[in-house]
N, C-alpha and C positions, 0 to 999 in steps of 0.2 A: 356202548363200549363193545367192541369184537377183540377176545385175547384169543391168539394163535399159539397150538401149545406142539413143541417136535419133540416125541418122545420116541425114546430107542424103544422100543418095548412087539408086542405081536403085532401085525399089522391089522386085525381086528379089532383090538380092543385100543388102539389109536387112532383111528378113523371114527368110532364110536365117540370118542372124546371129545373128540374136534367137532364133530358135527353138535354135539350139547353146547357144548359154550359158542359157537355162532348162531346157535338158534334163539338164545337166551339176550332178551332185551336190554338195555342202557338200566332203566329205571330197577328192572328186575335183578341184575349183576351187583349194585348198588345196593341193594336194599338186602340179599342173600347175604352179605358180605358184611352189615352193619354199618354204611355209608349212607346217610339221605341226600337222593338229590338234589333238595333245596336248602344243605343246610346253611342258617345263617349262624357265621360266628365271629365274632366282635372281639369281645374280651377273651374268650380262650374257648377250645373245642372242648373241655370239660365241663363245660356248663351248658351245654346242649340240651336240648330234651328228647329223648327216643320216640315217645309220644303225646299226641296234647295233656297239657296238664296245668291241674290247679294248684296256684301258692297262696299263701295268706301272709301280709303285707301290715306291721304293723306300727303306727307314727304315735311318739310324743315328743311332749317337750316337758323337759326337767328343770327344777333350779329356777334363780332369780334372773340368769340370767340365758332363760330360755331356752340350754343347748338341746338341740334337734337328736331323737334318737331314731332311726325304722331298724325292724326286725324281719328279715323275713324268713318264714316257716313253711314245709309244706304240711298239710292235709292235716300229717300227723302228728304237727308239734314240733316235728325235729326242725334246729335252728341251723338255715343253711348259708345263710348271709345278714349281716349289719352294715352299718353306715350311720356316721355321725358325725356332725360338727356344730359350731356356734351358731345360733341365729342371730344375733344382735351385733353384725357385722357390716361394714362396706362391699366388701367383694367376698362373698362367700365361699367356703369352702368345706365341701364333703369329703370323708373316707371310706370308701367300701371296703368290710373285710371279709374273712373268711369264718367259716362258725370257730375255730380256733384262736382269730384273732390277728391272722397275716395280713397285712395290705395285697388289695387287690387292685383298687384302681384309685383316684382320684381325680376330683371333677371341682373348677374353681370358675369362679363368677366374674366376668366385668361388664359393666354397665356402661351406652354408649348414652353419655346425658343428653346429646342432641337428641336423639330418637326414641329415647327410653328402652330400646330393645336391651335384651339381655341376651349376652353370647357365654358360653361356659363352653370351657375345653376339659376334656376327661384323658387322662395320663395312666398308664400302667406301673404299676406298680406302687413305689412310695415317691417315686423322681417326678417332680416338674418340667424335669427337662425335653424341648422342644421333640428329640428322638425320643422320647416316649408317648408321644402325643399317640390316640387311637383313635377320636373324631370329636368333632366339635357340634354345636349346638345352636341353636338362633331362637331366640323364643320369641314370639309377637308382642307386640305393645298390651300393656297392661291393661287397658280399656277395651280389648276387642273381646265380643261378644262370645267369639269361640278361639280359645285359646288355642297357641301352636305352636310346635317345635319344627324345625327343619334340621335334617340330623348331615353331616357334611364327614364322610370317608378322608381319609388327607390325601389322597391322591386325587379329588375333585376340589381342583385350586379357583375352578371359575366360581363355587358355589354357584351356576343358571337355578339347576334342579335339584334337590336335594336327594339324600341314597333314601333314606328313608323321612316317615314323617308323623308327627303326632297330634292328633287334632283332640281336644278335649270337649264337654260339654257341661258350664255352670248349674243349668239346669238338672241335667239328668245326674250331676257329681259322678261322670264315667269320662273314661279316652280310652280310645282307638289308637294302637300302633302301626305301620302301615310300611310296607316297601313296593312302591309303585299303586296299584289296586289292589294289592294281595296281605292281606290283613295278617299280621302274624301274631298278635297278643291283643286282649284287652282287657279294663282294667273296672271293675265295677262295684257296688252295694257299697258304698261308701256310710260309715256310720259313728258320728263323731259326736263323744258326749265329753262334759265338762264338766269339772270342779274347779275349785278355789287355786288348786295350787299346780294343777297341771291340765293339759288337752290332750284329747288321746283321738285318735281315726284309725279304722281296717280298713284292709282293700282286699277284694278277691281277684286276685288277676288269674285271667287263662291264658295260656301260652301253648302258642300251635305244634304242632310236631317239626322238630328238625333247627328249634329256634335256641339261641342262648341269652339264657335267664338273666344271669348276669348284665348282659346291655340291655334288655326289659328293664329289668330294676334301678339302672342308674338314670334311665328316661323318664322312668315315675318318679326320682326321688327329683331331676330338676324339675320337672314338674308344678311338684305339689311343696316346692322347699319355701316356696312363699303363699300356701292354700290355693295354688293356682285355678285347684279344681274343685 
């Protein structure tokens, strides 16, 4: 970025001026200024992260009938987001809130019974409705060996390619988040113990600089809403 700046002022110390801010790089103007240049942001610019960072990601389930709760927390404890809904549903449906309790987005399920894929669309706010839609979802047949999401912008109607993508792994119980080759979260140390009357799993996810959390977290919570991983 080149800003051009005309000031009335002495003609020394406006010529000085002018030459610092052309001298001064794209990346570098950006980053002085509190802007990253890659940032990715989804769900809202607040939920950014200034630098890489770790969250801790926590899944049960309650009750007889199963309903689905994650928490997630950073570092320290503090609770910066939940999400919950039924598990013992047809087309499921999640809520993401706020540590407060405000709807933040929602993300609902349908199943194509020819194919067994599963597609979920995530909406902002508390509306279903089609104008709030923020991007959808495709997740691979349930039998394949490394699970996936393909993550679909609404402004990419052909679905070819997808914006971003989520490859998981049965084995190692971790996923990769991914926009193009460039890796912006991943999701690890999964550790899942049981009792009688509930399941409980953590996740440690790291999230790259410049990424929002917020769409990280609603791509693990389709994810794993059926132990996918």
């Amino acid at each position: 970025m080149i800003v051009f700046l005309l000031l009335t002022t002495e003609k020394g110390n406006s010529y000085q001026l002018i030459c610092e801010v052309m001298e001064a790089s794209a990346p570098d103007f950006a980053l002085a200024h509190g802007f990253p240049m890659n940032m990715i942001s989804v769900v809202d610019d607040k939920f950014y992260v200034a630098n890489p960072t770790e969250m801790i990601v926590k899944k049960k389930y309650n009750g007889l009938l199963l309903k689905q709760r994650y928490k997630v927390k950073d570092v320290n404890g503090k609770l910066l987001l939940q999400v919950d809904g039924p598990s013992l549903s047809i087309h499921k449906k999640r809520v993401m809130r706020d540590a407060q309790g405000s709807p933040i987005l929602i993300m609902q399920e349908k199943v194509k019974m020819v194919s067994l894929r599963h597609r979920w669309t995530v909406h902002r706010g508390k509306s279903s409705d089609d104008k709030n839609v923020i991007f959808g979802v495709k997740r691979s047949h349930p039998m394949d060996m490394k699970p996936r999401l393909d993550v679909f912008m609404p402004g990419n109607t052909d679905e070819d390619v997808s914006n971003f993508q989520v490859v998981g792994s049965h084995i190692q119980k971790s996923c990769t988040i991914y926009k193009g080759d460039t890796i912006i979260a991943q999701v690890s140390d999964v550790f899942p113990s049981r009792n009688f009357s509930k399941w409980k799993e953590s996740y440690k996810v790291k999230i790259n600089e410049g990424v929002d959390y917020a769409f990280v977290m609603a791509l693990l919570v389709i994810l794993t809403v059926n132990d996918y991983i």
